[in-house]
Short mmCIF file of the C-alpha atoms (twelve columns), coordinates in Angstrom:
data_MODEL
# 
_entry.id   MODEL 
# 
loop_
_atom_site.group_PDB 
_atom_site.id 
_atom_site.type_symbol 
_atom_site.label_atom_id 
_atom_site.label_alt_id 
_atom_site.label_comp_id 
_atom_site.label_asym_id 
_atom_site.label_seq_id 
_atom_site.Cartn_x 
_atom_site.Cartn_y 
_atom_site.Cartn_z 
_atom_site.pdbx_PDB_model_num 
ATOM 1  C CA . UNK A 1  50.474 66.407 71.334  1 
ATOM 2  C CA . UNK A 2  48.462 67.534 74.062  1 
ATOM 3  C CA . UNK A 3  48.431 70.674 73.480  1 
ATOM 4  C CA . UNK A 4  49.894 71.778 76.613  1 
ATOM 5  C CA . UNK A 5  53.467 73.262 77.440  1 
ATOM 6  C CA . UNK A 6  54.673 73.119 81.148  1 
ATOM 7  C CA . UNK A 7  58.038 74.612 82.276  1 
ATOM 8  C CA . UNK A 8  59.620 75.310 85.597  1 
ATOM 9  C CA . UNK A 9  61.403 78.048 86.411  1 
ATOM 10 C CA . UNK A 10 63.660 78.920 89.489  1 
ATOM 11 C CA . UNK A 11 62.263 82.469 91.364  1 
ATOM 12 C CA . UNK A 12 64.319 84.008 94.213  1 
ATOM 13 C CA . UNK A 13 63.501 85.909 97.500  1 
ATOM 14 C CA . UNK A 14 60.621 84.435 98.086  1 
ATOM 15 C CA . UNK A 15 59.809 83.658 101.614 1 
ATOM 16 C CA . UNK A 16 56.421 83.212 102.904 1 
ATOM 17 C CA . UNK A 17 52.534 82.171 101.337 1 
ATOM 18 C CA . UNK A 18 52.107 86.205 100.250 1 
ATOM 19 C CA . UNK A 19 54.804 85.670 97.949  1 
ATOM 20 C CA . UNK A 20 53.661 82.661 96.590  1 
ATOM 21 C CA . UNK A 21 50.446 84.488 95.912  1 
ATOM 22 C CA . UNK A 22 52.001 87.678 94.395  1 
ATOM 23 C CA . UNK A 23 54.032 85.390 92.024  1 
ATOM 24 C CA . UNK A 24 50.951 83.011 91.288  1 
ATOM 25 C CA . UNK A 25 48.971 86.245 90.724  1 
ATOM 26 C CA . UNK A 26 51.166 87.575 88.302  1 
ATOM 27 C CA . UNK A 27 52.327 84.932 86.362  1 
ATOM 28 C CA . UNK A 28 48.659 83.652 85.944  1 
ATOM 29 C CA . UNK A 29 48.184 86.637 84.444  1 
ATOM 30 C CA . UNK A 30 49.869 86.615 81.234  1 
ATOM 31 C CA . UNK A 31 48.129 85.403 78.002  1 
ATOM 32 C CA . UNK A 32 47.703 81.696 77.884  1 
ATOM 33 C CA . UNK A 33 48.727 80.462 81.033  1 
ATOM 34 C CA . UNK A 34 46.319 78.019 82.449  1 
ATOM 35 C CA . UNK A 35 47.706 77.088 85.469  1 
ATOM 36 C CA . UNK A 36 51.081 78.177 87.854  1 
ATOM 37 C CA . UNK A 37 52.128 76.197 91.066  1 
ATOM 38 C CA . UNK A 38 55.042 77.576 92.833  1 
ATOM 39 C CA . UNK A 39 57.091 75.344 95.422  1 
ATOM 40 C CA . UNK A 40 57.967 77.622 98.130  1 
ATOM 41 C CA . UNK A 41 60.716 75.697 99.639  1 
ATOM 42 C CA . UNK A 42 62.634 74.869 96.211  1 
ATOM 43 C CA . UNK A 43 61.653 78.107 94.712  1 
ATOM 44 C CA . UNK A 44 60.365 76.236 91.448  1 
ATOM 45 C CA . UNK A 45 57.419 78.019 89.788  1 
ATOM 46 C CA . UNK A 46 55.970 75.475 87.560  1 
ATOM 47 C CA . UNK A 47 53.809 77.220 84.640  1 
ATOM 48 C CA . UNK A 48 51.502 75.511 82.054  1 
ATOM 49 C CA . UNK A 49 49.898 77.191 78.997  1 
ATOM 50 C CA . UNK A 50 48.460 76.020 75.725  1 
ATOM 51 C CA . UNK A 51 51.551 77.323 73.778  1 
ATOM 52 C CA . UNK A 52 55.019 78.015 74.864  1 
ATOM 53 C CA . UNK A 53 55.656 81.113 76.892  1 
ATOM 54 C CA . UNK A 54 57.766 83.528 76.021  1 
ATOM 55 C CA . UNK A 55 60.533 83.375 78.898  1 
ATOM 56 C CA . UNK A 56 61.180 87.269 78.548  1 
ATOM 57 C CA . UNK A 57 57.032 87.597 79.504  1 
ATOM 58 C CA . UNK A 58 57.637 85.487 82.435  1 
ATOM 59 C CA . UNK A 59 60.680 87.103 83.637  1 
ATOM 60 C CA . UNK A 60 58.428 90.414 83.245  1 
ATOM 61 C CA . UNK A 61 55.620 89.094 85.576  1 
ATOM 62 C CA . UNK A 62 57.848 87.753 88.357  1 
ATOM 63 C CA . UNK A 63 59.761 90.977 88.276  1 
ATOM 64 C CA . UNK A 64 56.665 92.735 88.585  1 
ATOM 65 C CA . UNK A 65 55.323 90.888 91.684  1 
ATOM 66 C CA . UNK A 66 59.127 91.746 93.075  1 
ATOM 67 C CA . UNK A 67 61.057 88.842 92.704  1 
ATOM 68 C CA . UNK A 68 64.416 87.293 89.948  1 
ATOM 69 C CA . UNK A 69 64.069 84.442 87.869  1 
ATOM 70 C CA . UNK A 70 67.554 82.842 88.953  1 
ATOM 71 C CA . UNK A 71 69.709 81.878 86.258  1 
# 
């Protein structure tokens, strides 16, 4: 193994390059992430991090930035 975990989620509502930052911002912020890309068209927010991330956590940050985790 690697020792790398990506996972993509799907984020709603956002719309323009500030809200890609915002989510980017926020995500990258939690413990262990190493790296987040977010697709703005598609709405896919692809996070990787040395271990698995606690969905709840990531929920949390894109909540906090102002957006839903669809699904």
């Amino acid at each position: 193994m690697n020792g790398r975990t990506q996972r993509t989620y799907s984020v709603t509502g956002m719309t323009c390059s500030h809200c890609v930052a915002s989510v980017s911002e926020e995500v990258g912020a939690i413990d262990g992430v190493s790296d987040v890309v977010v697709d703005l068209p598609s709405g896919a927010v692809t996070v990787t991090s040395a271990e698995p991330i606690d969905e709840t956590r990531v929920r949390a940050a894109v909540e906090e930035a102002g957006y839903q985790l669809a699904g």
